[in-house]
N, C-alpha and C positions, 0 to 999 in steps of 0.2 A: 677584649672583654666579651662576655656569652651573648650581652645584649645585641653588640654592637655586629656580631656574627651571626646572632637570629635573624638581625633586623636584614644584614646586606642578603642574606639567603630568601627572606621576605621578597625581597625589592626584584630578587635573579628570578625566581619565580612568578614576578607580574603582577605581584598586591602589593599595589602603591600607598593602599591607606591602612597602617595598623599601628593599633594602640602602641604596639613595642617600640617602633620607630617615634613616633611622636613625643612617645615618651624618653627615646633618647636623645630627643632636639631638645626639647624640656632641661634638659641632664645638661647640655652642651654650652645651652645658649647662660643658665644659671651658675656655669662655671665660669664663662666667659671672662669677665675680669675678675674673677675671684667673689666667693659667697659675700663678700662684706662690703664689696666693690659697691660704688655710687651708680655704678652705669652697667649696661649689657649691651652683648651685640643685638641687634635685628634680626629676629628668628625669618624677614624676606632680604635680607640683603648684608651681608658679612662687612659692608664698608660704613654701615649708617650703626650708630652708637646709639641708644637710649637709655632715660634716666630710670634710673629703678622707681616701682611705684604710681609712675604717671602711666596717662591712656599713650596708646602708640601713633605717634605723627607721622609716620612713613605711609604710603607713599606722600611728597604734598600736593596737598590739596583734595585729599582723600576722602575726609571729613564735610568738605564742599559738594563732590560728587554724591557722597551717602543720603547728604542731604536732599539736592534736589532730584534725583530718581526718587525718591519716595514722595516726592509731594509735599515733602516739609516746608512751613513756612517760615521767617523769619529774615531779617537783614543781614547784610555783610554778600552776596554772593558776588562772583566777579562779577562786572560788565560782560564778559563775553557767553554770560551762563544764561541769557536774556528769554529763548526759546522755551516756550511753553514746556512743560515735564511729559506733558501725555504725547505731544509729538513726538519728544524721544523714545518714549515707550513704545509707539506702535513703528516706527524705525527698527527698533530690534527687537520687535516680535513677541513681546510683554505689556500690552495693552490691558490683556485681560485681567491684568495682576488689579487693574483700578474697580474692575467690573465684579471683583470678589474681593475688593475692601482689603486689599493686602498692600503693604509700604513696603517699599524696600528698603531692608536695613542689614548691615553687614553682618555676617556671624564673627564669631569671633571664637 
């Protein structure tokens, strides 16, 4: 298909990010078990199935990490997530993200 040869021509060329390709993963991932299908594959991982409709649960524990890098608060975090949020922040060198009022939250 022309998309599918723009795109791989794209990629041979060194532009990793373009609408065409994304738009064929789109294409891909919507075929996946067929238009009318209950489920699709995972546009990050070809062996993890999700439902159609719902928000995406892959990686797990995904949704946990979202949470506390940004300072969110609320119950349920593991035990092992105990460590203040700013100290992980200035550990990988996004400290200042607190200092201009910015949370971290995942794009999508």
């Amino acid at each position: 298909d022309r998309k599918e040869i723009y795109c791989r021509n794209l990629l041979k060329s060194g532009k990793l990010s373009s609408p065409v390709c994304f738009d064929l993963l789109d294409n891909i991932v919507d075929q996946s078990h067929g238009q009318r299908g209950k489920s699709k594959v995972s546009i990050y991982d070809d062996r993890i199935w999700e439902k159609r409709g719902q928000s995406r649960s892959f990686p797990p524990g995904h949704k946990n990490v979202e949470r506390y890098l940004g300072g969110w608060s609320g119950s349920g975090y593991p035990s092992d997530m105990s460590i203040d949020y700013h100290t992980v922040l200035q550990a990988i060198h996004v400290d200042e993200s607190v200092m201009a009022k910015q949370r971290f939250e995942e794009c999508t």
